[in-house]
C-alpha positions in Angstrom: -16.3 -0.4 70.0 -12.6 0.0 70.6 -10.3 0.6 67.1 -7.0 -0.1 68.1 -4.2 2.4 66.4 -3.4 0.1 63.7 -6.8 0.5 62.7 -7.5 4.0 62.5 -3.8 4.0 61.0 -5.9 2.1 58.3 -8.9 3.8 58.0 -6.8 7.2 57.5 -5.0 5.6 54.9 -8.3 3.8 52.9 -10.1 7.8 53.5 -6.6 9.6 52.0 -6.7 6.9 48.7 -10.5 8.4 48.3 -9.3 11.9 48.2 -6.1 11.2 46.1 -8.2 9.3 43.4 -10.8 12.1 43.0 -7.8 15.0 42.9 -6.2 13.0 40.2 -9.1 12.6 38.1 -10.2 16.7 38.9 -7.1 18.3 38.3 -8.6 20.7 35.6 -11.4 21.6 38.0 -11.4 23.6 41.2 -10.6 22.5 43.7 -11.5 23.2 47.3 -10.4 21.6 50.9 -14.2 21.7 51.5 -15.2 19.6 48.6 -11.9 16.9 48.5 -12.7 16.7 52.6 -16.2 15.5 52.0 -15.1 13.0 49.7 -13.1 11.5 52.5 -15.8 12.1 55.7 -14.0 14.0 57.4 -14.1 18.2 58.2 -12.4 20.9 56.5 -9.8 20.6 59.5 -9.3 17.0 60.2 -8.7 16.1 56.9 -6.1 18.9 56.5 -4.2 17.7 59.1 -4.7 14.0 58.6 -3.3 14.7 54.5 -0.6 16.1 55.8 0.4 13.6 58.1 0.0 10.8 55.9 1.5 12.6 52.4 4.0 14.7 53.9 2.9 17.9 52.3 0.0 20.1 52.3 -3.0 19.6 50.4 -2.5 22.8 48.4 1.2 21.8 47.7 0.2 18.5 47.2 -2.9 19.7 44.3 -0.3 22.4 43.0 2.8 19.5 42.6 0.3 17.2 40.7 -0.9 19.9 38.3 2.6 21.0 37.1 3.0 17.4 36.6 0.4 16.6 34.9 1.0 19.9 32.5 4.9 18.6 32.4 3.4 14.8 31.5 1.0 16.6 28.5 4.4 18.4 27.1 5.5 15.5 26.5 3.0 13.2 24.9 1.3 15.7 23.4 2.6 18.0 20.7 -0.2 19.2 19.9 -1.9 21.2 23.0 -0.5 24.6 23.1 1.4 25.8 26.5 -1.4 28.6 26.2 -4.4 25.7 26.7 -2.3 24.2 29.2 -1.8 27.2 31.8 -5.9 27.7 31.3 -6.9 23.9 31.8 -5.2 23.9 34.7 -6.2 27.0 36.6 -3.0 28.9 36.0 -4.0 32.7 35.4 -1.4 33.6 32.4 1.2 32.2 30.4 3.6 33.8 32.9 2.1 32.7 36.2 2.6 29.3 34.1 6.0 29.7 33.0 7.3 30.6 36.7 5.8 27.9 38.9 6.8 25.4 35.9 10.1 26.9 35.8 10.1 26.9 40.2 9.3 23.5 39.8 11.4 22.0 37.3 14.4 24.7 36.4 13.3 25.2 33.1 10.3 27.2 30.9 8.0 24.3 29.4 8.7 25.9 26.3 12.6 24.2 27.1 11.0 21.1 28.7 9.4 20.4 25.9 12.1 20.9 23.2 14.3 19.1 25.7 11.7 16.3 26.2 13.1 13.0 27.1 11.6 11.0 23.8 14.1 12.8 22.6 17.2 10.8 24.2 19.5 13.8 23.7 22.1 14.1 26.6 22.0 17.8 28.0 24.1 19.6 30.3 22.8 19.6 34.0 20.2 21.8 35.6 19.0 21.8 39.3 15.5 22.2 39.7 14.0 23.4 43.6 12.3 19.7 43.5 15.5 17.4 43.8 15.0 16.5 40.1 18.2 16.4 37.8 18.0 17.7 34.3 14.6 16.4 34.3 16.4 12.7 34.8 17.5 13.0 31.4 20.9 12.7 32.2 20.2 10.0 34.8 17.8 7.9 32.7 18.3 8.9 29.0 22.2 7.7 27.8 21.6 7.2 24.1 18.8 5.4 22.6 20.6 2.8 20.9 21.8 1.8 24.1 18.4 1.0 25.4 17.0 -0.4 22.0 19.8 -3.2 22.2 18.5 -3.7 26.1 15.5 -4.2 24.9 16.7 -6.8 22.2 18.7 -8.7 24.6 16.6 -8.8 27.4 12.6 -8.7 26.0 10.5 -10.0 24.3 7.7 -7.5 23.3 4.0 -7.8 22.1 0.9 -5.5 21.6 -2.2 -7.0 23.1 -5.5 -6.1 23.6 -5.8 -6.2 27.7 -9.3 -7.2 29.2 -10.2 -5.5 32.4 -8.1 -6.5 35.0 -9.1 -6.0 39.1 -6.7 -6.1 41.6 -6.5 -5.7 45.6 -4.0 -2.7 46.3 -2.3 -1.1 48.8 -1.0 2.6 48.1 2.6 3.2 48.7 4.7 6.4 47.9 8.1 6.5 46.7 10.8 4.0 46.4 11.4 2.7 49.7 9.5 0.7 51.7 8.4 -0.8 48.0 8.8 -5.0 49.4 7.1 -4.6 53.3 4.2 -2.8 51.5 4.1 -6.3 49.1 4.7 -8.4 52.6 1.6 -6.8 54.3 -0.4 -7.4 50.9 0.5 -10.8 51.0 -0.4 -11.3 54.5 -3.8 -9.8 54.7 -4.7 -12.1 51.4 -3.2 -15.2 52.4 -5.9 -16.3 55.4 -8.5 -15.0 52.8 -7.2 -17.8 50.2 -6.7 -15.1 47.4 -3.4 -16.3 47.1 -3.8 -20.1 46.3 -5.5 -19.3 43.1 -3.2 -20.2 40.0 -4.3 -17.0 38.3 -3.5 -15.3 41.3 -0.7 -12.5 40.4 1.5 -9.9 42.2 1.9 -6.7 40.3 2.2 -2.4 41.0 0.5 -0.2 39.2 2.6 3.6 38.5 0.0 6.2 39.5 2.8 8.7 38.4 6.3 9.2 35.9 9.7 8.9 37.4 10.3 11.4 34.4 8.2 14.5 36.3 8.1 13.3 39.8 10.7 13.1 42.5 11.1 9.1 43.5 10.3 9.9 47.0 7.2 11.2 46.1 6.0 8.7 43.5 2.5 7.4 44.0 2.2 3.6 43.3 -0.3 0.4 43.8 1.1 -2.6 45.3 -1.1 -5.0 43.8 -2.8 -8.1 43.9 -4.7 -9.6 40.3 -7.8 -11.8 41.4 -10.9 -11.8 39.9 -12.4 -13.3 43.0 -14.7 -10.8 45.4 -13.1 -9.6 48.2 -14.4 -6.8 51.0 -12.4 -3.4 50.7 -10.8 -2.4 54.2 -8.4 -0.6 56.2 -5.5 0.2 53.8 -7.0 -2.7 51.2 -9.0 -0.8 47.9 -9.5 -1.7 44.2 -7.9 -0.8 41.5 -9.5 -1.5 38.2 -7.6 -1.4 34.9 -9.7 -1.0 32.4 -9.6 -3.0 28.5 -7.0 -1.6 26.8 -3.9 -1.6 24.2 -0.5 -2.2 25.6 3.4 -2.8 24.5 4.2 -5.7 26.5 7.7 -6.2 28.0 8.3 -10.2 29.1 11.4 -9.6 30.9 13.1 -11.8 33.1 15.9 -9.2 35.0 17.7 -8.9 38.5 15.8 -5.8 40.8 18.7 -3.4 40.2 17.0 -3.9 35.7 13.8 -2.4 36.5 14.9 1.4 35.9 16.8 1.2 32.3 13.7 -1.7 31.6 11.5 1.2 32.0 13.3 3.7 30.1 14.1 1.2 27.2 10.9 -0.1 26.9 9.3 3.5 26.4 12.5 4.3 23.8 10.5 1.5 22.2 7.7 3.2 22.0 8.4 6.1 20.8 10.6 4.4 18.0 7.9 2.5 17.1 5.6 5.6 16.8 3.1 4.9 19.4 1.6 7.0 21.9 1.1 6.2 25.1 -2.5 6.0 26.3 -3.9 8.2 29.2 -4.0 4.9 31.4 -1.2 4.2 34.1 1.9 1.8 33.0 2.1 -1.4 35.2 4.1 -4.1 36.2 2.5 -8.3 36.8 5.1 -10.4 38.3 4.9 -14.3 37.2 7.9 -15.5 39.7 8.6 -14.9 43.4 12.0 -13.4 42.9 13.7 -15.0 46.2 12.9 -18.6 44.6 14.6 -17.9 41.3 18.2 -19.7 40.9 19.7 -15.7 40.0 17.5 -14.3 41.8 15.5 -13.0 39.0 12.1 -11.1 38.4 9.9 -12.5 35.1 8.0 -9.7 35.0 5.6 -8.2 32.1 5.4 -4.5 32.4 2.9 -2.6 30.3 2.7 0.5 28.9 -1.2 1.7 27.5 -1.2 3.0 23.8 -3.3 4.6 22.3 
């Protein structure tokens, strides 16, 4: 049998989601090329070449990005882990070796990231970080909360719900361009398939990681379908489950250019509130096709898990 390159395009892709689920869920373990290339079938050397290709960095740059992230993300939801438990969770060898690729990464110690946290909404001077981010986006994202606390009471309306378990088709897509032909190809393969003439049948994109610690270009996200009918995983196709949760609830109904300071108020919200948000990813479901709307407007839900 002859794959044509599309396919093989494909099957890289559906082999990299494999390895990029079971790094995100082993960050506090060790982690070898040996053992993440396994979980994708292919050798040592193949897949090291093949994850570049397709992420853009290396795998090591790629497992040491995601673990400063993921320390960044624990500053600052939870107060309570010491920057001492952090730097031994996640394979760092001191509180210094910590302190400097944090401080590489970001431009600041995570004993400053964290008293500078963005839950804060404090506007701070500027700092460059080697990474592209600004300030940590605080200066980009965070104005003043009463700002976004009247967005939010203009433009949502806002509910906690209990979420059953919610299955989607997805297509993994990193950063912010390329966002709507990733949504087109999604639609395309499920059309023919009749997923789409379901009623219940809903477009959505699921945040694999935080615009607050992660540069946009390298942001990991779902494009997703919701259907609770079987389908057959393939190619760049997999499932993404969503298990029963908590979640705010943001009913929005907002232009594209919204989404960002939607975001950022609805997690001002949050905080405000004094809820914490849960360990699962935040997510968008779209009830509208945009292009149709009269303003050209999303009505969008986006969720954010709680504790």
């Amino acid at each position: 049998m002859i794959f044509s390159e599309n396919e093989i395009k494909k099957d890289y892709i559906k082999r990299i989601n494999l390895a990029l689920k079971f790094i995100d869920h082993h960050l506090d373990s060790k982690l070898s090329l040996e053992s993440i290339a396994e979980i994708a079938h292919y050798s040592p050397f193949h897949f090291h070449r093949i994850f570049k290709a397709i992420i853009g960095e290396t795998l090591n740059s790629y497992i040491n990005r995601r673990r400063i992230e993921k320390t960044a993300s624990v500053l600052l939801h939870k107060q309570e882990v010491s920057i001492t438990e952090l730097s031994l969770q996640y394979g760092f060898t001191s509180n210094s070796s910590f302190t400097r690729a944090f401080k590489n990464f970001y431009g600041v110690s995570p004993t400053q990231f964290r008293k500078l946290r963005p839950s804060k909404f404090s506007k701070i001077s500027k700092v460059e970080s080697k990474n592209g981010q600004e300030n940590l986006i605080f200066e980009k994202y965070i104005c003043n909360i009463n700002n976004h606390l009247n967005w939010i009471k203009m433009n949502a309306t806002i509910e906690i719900k209990e979420i059953p378990e919610l299955n989607f088709a997805s297509i993994t897509h990193l950063g912010v361009d390329g966002v709507e032909n990733a949504f087109d190809r999604l639609i395309r393969w499920a059309t023919p398939k009749g997923l789409m003439q379901n009623p219940e049948a809903k477009m959505g994109r699921i945040f694999h990681d935080s615009f607050k610690i992660t540069a946009p270009n390298k942001v990991r996200m779902s494009i997703c379908l919701l259907t609770n009918e079987p389908f057959i995983v393939e190619g760049e196709i997999s499932a993404v489950t969503i298990k029963k949760c908590k979640c705010i609830v943001g009913r929005f109904e907002i232009t594209p250019n919204d989404f960002e300071k939607s975001w950022s108020g609805l997690f001002v919200w949050m905080n405000h509130n004094g809820y914490k948000k849960a360990e699962e990813n935040p997510f968008e479901i779209y009830h509208n096709d945009f292009r149709k709307h009269p303003e050209h407007k999303f009505i969008v839900d986006l969720y954010i898990p709680i504790q």
